[in-house]
N, C-alpha and C positions, 0 to 999 in steps of 0.2 A: 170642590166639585159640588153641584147643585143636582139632584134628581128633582124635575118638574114632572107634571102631571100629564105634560105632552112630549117634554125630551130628557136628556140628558147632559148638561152643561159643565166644561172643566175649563180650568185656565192654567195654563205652568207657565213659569220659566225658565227657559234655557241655560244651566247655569255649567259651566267649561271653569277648571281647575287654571289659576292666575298662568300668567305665560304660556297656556296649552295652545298647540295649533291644530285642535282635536275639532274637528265638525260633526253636527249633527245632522243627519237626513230627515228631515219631516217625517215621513214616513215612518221610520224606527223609532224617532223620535216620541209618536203621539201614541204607537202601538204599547211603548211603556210605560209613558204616563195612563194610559186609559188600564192597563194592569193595574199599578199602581194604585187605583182610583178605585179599584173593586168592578172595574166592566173591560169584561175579555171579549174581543172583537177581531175578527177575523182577517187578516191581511186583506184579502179582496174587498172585505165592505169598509174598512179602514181607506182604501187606496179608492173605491167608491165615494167614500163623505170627502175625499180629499177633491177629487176631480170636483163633484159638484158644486163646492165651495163650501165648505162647513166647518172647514179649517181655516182660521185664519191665524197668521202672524203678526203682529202689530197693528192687529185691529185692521189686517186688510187681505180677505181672499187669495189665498196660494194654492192655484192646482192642479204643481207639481208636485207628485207624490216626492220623486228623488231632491228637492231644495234640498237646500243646507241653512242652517241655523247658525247665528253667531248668538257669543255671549250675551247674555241679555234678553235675546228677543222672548216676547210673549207669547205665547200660542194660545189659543183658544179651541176648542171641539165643543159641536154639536152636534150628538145625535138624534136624532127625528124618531120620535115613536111607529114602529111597523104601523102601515096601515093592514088592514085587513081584507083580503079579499076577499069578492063577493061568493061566497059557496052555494052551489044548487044542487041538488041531488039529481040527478039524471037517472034513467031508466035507459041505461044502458048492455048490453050483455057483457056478461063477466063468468069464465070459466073459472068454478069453485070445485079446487080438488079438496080441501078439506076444512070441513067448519065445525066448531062445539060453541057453546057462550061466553067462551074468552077469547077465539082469534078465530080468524080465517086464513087459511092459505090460499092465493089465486092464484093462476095464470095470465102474466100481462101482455100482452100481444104488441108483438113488433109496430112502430107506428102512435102509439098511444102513449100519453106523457100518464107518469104516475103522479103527480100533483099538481095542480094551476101551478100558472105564472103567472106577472101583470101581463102578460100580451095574452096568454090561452087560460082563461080561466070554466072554460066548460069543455066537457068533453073527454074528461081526464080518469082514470083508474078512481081517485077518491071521489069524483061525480059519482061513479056508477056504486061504488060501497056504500056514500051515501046513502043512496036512493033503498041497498040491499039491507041494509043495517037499522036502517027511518032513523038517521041521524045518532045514533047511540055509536058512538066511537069511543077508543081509549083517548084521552086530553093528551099524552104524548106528540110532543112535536106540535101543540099549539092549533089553530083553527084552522091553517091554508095547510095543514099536512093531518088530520085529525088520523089517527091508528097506527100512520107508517112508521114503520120499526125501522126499514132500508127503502130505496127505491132503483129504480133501474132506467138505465138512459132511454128515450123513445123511441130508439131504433131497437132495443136489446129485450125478448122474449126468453120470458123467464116468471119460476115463483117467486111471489112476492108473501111478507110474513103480515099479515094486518093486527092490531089488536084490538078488542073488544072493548075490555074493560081495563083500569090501570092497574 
């Protein structure tokens, strides 16, 4: 296993007990070696790098997550370093039930995503925290989720818990 500076690169091989007629699935497959390797990754972004090609077997793009592996073959992953989405702070309205200098609790209104995606990256619960905060967030959950403790789907009106500081 190689950690670069842009991904993360591994290679195994497949290795089935002499006379076994035991198969491996790709998928369960790479999910234990990337354990193994010290990087735990999640069945859906796992079965993600699978589809987009970042798996390959014998040095050649598989992806189908359910293959099957015979003795022998090599497998390869690459994971791709997250890009970072773009964040803006918006001036948006945001119902504050309660706030001190370590968290805020809001109200997220039905309709309203609580974090970007790559498809919606403005417009969202941490735009408008954001904007209420001047950037000063707890580093929890990284730069595309800056404070969020939990979130709530964007149909679902509800508290949310934000934090301040770590």
């Amino acid at each position: 296993a190689r950690q670069g500076k842009d991904n993360f690169y591994a290679t195994k091989r497949a290795e089935l007990a002499a006379g076994s007629n035991q198969q491996f699935r790709l998928d369960k497959f790479v999910a234990d070696a990337a354990v193994d390797m010290g990087r735990s990754l999640s069945r859906e972004r796992l079965k993600a790098l699978i589809k987009e090609g970042q798996v390959t077997v014998n040095g050649k793009p598989v992806k189908k997550p359910s293959a099957s592996l015979k003795d022998g073959d090599e497998v390869t992953l690459v994971v791709p370093e997250p890009v970072a989405l773009r964040m803006e702070a918006e001036d948006l309205p945001i119902d504050i039930v309660f706030e001190d200098e370590d968290m805020l609790v809001v109200c997220k209104p039905a309709g309203m995503l609580t974090h970007p995606t790559p498809k919606q990256y403005n417009g969202t619960l941490v735009n408008a925290i954001l904007h209420k905060c001047k950037g000063r967030l707890s580093s929890i959950n990284g730069v595309v989720r800056p404070g969020i403790v939990h979130r709530l789907d964007r149909d679902t009106e509800g508290l949310l818990l934000i934090a301040k500081t770590d």
